[in-house]
C-alpha positions, -999 to +999 in steps of 0.1 A: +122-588-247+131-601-210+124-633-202+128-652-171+120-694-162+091-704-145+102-724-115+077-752-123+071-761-158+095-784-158+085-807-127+051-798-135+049-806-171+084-823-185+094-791-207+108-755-197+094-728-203+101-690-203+082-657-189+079-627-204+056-596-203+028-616-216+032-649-202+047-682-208+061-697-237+066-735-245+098-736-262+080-772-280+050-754-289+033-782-282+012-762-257-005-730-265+005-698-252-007-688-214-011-653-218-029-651-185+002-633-164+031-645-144+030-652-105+055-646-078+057-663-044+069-636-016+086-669+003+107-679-016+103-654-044+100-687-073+081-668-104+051-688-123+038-689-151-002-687-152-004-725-164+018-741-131-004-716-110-039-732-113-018-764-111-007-756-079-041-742-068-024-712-061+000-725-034+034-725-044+057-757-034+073-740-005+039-730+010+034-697+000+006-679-014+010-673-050+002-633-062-007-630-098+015-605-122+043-599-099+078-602-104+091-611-068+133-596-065+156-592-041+182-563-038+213-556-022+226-590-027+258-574-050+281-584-023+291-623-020+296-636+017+325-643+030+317-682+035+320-680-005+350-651-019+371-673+006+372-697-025+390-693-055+376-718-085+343-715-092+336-753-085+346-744-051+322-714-045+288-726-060+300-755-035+300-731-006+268-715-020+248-748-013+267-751+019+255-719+032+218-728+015+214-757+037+224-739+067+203-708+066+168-699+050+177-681+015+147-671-008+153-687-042+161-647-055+191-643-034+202-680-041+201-672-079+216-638-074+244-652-059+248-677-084+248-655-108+275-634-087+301-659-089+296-670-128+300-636-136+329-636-111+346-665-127+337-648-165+361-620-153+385-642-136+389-661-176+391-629-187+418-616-167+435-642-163+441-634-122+419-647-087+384-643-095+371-610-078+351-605-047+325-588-070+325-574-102+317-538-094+357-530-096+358-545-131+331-528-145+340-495-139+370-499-152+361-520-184+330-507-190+329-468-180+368-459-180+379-480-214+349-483-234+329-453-219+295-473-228+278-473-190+267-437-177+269-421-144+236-432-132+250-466-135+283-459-126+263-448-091+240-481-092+270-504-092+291-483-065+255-487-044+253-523-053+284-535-053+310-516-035+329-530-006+357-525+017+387-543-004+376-520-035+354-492-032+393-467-032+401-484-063+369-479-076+367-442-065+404-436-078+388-443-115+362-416-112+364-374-115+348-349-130+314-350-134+312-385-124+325-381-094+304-349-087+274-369-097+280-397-071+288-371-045+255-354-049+237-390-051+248-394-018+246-360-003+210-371-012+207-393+018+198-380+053+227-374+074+207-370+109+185-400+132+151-376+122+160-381+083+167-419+083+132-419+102+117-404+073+134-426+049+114-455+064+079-433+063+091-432+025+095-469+023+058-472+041+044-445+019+055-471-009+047-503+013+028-519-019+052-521-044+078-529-018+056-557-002+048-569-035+087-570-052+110-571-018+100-602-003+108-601+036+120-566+037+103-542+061+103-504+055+131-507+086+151-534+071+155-508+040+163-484+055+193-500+075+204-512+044+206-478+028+225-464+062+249-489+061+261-484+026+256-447+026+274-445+057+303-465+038+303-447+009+306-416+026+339-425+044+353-436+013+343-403-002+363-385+023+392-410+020+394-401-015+393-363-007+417-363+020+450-343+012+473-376+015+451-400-008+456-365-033+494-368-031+492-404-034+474-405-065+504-376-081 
């Protein structure tokens, strides 16, 4: 079963605590079980457990408005900053991390996503014994789907979607064919290719305002739909990189 921290126990009440479908657990047991629901702040996208909530009247310690069984994310966040892959050691980029924290607003999803970015980063890095990677999209792929054959192509596609980035989305590419590849191609033929169809997409995104509003903190119907452009539009150019007669020959 998943579980993630509630932001607040701790301060709140001295002891940590984890959320899961049903609530809050005390690790202690000293408190009984809150089965009452997490909560999600859309500010800074902190989850809470049920307990913290009514301690907090409802008003999360940033300010924002705290909306019972909700889950609050934050997506497209698979591709570290520059101001951090600059760095090598992983000392040096959770440095950088906080150094770019305290100079722009982050929601606490993306600050943890990060975090977790360059951890895993670092993992491979151990493992490989080379530079720690941009992102671990590359590494994946190649572990994962070409040596051990465990991940399928629906995930192959979510981490090229996720992931993928100028410095290795032709390597990545390079380690896909057949049905794979075909299944990424049509994943992206998928997408519009015109100004009318990306002006659907976004009357898609409002169609599904709620769960969006309620999971995507700070990310209009528009703001999705640029994102999807932007790495569609990528992805496509890389596709016809990898089809071009000379990146053929090169791969003989």
């Amino acid at each position: 079963m998943t579980a993630y921290r509630c932001n607040f126990c701790e301060p709140l009440h001295g002891r940590g605590s984890a959320l899961s479908s049903v609530g809050c657990f005390y690790y202690d047991g000293v408190t009984p079980t809150n089965r009452d629901g997490s909560y999600g702040c859309p500010q800074c996208a902190a989850i809470c457990c049920a307990l913290c909530a009514k301690d907090l009247n409802g008003i999360c310690l940033c300010g924002g408005e705290l909306v019972h069984d909700v889950w609050f994310t934050y997506r497209g966040d698979g591709r570290l900053p520059r101001e951090i892959t600059q760095f090598k050691t992983l000392e040096d980029r959770l440095a950088a991390l906080e150094e770019l924290r305290s100079l722009q607003p982050m929601l606490q999803a993306k600050y943890n996503k990060y975090k977790q970015l360059i951890e895993r980063c670092n993992k491979i890095a151990i493992e490989t014994n080379a530079d720690p990677p941009e992102n671990p999209a590359l590494y994946r792929i190649e572990k994962d789907y070409v040596k051990r054959g465990i991940i399928g192509y629906g995930e192959v596609w979510d981490i090229l979607f996720d992931y993928a980035i100028e410095s290795n989305v032709d390597q990545m590419l390079a380690l896909l064919s057949g049905q794979c590849l075909d299944y990424v191609k049509s994943k992206v033929s998928a997408y519009p290719e015109d100004e009318e169809g990306w002006k659907e997409r976004v009357k898609m995104y409002e169609d599904s305002q709620d769960w969006y509003k309620n999971h995507i903190p700070y990310q209009s119907p528009q703001q999705l739909m640029e994102r999807d452009r932007t790495i569609v539009t990528f992805l496509r150019a890389a596709l016809k990189r990898h089809d071009s007669p000379d990146q053929k020959n090169a791969a003989r």
